[in-house]
C-alpha positions in Angstrom: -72.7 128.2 -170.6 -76.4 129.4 -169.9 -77.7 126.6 -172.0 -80.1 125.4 -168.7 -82.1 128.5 -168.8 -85.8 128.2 -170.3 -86.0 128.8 -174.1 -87.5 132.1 -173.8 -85.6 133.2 -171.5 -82.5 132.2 -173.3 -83.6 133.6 -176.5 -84.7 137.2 -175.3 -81.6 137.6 -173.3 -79.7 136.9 -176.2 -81.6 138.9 -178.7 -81.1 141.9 -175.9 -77.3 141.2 -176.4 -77.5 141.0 -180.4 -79.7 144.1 -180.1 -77.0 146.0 -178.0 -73.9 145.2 -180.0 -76.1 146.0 -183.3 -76.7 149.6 -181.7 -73.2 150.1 -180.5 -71.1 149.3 -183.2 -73.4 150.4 -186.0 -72.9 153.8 -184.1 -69.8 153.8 -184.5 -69.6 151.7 -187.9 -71.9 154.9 -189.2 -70.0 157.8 -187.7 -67.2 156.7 -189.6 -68.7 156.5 -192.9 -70.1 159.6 -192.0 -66.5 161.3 -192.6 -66.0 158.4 -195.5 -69.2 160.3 -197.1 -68.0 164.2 -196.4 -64.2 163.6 -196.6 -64.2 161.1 -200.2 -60.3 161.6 -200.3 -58.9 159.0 -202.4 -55.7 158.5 -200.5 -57.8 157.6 -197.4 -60.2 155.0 -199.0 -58.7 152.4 -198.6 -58.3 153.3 -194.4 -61.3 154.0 -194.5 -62.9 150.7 -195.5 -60.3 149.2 -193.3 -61.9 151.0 -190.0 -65.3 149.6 -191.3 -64.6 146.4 -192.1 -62.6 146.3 -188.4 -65.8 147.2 -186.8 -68.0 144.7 -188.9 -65.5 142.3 -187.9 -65.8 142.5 -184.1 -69.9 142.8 -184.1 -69.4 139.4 -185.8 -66.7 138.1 -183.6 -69.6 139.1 -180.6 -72.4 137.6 -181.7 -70.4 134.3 -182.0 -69.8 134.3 -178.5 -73.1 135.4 -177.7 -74.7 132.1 -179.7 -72.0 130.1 -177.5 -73.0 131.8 -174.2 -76.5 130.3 -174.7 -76.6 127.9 -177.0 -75.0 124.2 -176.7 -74.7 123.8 -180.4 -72.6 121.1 -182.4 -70.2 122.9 -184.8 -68.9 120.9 -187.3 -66.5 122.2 -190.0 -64.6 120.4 -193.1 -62.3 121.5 -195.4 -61.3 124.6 -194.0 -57.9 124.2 -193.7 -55.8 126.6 -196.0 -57.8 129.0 -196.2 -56.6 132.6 -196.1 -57.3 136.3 -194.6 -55.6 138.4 -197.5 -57.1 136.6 -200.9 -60.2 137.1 -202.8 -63.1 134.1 -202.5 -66.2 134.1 -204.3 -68.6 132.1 -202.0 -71.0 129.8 -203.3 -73.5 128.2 -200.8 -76.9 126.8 -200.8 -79.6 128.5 -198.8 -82.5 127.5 -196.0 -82.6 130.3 -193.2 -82.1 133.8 -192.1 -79.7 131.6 -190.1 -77.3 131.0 -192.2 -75.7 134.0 -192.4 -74.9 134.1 -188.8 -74.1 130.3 -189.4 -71.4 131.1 -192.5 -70.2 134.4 -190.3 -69.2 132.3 -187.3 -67.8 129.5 -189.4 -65.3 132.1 -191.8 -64.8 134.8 -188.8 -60.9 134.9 -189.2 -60.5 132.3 -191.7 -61.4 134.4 -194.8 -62.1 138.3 -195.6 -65.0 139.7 -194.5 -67.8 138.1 -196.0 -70.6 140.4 -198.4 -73.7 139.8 -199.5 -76.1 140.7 -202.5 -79.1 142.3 -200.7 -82.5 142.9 -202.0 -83.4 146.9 -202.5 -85.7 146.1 -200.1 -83.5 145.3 -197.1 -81.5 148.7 -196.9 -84.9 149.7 -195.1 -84.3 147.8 -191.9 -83.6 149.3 -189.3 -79.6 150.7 -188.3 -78.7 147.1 -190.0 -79.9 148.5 -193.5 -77.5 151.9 -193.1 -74.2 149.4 -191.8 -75.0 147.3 -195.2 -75.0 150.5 -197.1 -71.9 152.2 -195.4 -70.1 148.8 -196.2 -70.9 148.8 -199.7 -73.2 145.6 -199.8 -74.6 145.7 -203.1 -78.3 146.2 -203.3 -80.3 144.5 -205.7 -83.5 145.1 -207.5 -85.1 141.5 -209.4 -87.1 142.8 -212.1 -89.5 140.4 -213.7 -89.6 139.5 -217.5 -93.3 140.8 -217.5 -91.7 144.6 -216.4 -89.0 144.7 -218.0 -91.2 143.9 -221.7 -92.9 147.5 -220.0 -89.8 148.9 -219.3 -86.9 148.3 -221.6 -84.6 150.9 -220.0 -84.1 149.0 -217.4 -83.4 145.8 -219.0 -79.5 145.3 -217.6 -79.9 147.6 -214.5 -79.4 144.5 -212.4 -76.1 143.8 -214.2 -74.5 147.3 -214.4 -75.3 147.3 -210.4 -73.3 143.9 -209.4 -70.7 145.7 -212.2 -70.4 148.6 -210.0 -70.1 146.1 -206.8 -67.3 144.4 -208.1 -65.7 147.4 -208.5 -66.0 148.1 -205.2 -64.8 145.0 -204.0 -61.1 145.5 -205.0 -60.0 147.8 -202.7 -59.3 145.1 -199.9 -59.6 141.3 -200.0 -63.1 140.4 -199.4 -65.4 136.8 -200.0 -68.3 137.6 -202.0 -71.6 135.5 -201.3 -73.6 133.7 -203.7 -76.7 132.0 -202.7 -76.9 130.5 -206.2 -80.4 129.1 -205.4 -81.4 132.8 -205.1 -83.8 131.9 -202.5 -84.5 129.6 -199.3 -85.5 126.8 -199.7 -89.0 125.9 -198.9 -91.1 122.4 -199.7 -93.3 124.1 -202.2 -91.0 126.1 -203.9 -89.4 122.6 -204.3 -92.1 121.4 -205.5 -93.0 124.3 -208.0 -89.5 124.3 -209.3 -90.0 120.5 -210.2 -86.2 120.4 -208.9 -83.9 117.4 -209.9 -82.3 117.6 -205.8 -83.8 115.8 -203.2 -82.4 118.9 -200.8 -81.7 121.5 -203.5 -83.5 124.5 -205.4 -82.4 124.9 -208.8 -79.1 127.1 -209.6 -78.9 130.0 -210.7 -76.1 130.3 -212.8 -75.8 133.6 -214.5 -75.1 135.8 -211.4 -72.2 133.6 -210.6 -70.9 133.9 -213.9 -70.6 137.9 -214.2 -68.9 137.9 -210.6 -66.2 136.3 -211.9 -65.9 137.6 -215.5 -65.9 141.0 -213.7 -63.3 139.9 -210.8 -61.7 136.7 -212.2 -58.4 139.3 -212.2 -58.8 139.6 -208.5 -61.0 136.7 -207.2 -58.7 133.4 -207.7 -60.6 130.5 -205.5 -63.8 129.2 -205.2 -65.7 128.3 -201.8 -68.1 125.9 -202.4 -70.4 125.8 -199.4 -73.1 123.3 -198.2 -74.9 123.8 -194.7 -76.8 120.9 -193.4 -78.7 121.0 -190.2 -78.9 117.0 -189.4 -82.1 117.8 -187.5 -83.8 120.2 -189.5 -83.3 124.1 -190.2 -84.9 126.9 -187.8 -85.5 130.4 -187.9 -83.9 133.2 -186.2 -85.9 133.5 -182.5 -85.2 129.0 -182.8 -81.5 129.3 -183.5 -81.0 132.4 -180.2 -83.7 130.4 -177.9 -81.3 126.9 -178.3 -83.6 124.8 -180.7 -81.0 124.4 -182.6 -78.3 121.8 -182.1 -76.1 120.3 -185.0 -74.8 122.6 -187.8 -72.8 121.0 -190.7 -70.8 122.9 -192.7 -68.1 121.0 -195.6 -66.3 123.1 -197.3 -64.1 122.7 -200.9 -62.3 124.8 -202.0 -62.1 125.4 -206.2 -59.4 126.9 -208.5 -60.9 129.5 -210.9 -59.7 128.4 -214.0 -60.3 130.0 -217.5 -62.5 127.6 -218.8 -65.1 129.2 -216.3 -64.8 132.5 -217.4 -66.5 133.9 -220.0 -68.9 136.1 -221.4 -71.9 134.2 -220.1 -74.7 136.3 -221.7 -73.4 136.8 -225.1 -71.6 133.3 -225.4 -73.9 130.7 -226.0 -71.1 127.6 -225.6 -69.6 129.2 -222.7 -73.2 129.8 -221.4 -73.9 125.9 -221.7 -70.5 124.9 -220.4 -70.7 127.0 -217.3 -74.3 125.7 -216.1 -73.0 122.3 -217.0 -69.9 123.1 -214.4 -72.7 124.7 -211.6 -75.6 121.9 -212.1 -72.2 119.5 -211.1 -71.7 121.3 -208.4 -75.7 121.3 -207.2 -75.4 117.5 -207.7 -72.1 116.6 -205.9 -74.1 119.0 -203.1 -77.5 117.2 -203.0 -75.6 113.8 -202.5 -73.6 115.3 -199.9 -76.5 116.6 -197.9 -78.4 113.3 -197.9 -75.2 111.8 -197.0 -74.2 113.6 -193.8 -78.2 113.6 -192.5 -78.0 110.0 -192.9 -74.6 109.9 -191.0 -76.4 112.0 -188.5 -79.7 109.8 -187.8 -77.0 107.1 -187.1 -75.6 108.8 -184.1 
């Protein structure tokens, strides 16, 4: 609607907006888990997370419209159809920008459970944003490197009894847990350093997939397989709010969690093999797919 303006108008008027409805209903979001903190009644969990995950909802419902309001972007969705607001997903996506988590929240706003994300420890630091994650129970992670964790044996496992705990968690109400299985963005020279097999793909990460669904596979019955494509090339936040950004592709398919991947991934060495066999096909049939649709999109 105000896609005319200049881009720096456009994209400071709209991080004003984003600013304001982060403010406002991480107020509120925070008062409530205020009472969730002091008042721990069992009975009134549930309710509880309800009330949060209400007001999650609605700051993500209006920072949709705010990227409409000044943006002129092509959205273009597959596969969503039959999805569903009351099940269990485990969300699997690959990963290029800040962006697309505002990209996968306006594409599954009302199609699926609120989505949650692993976070790094060192995100619950930012500002009012970091608290909402807490008070939501977004699992925060620490990455410990091999080179520590030969210095510190305790620890060895900390990683795992957290997402454990997360899990947990994630069974009071229906919710799709994300996966960026690449565990990073994607960058040239990580690409490079990697010496990946994908023309448009990091390598995957297969083992924190695995433990999400040996510890919810009771819960969690379907698998989203996500891949984002920007046909012209992926941006950063202040490009995506300022209207540099103009096609979004996002294909959805949808996978039945079978028993042959679950398992106990980091005890099972056949299982181990069989289930990064099963995520490497995935990465594959997602590589071709990119290339595909960036092709399809030069030729329009």
């Amino acid at each position: 609607m105000l896609d005319f303006l200049p881009e720096f108008i456009k994209g400071t008027l709209s991080f004003l907006l984003y600013l304001i409805n982060t403010i406002i209903l991480c107020s509120i979001l925070l008062f409530i888990a205020l009472f969730k903190l002091i008042a721990p009644i069992p009975a009134l969990k549930k309710y509880y997370d309800i009330a949060l995950i209400g007001i999650a909802m609605t700051w993500v419902r209006i920072n949709g419209l705010n990227s409409d309001l000044f943006n002129r972007i092509e959205w273009r969705l597959n596969g969503a159809e039959g999805l569903q607001k009351n099940e269990w997903y485990l969300l699997l996506s690959n990963h290029q920008s800040w962006v697309d988590i505002l990209v996968l929240q306006k594409m599954f706003a009302g199609k699926v459970p609120m989505l949650k994300f692993f976070l790094k420890k060192e995100l619950i630091w930012v500002p009012i944003l970091g608290l909402a994650w807490w008070a939501l129970d977004f699992p925060f992670m620490r990455r410990y490197s091999r080179q520590f964790l030969e210095k510190n044996p305790h620890l060895r496992g900390k990683d795992i009894e957290i997402t454990r705990k997360a899990c947990e968690k994630f069974r009071t109400v229906p919710v799709s847990v994300v996966n960026f299985v690449e565990g990073t963005r994607f960058k040239p020279e990580k690409h490079k350093r990697q010496n990946s097999p994908y023309n448009h793909l990091l390598l995957p990460k297969a083992g924190g997939v695995a433990f999400v669904l040996s510890s919810m596979g009771d819960c969690i019955q379907k698998i989203i397989n996500v891949t984002i494509v920007y046909p012209d090339g992926a941006t950063n936040f202040w490009g995506f709010i300022s209207g540099k950004l103009k096609r979004v592709v996002v294909d959805i398919e949808v996978i039945p969690i079978t028993a042959d991947i679950q398992g106990d991934y980091f005890n099972d060495a056949e299982f181990k093999e069989r289930f990064c066999g099963f995520i490497n096909n995935l990465w594959r049939e997602k590589d071709i797919k990119i290339g595909k649709i960036i092709d399809e999109a030069k030729n329009n």
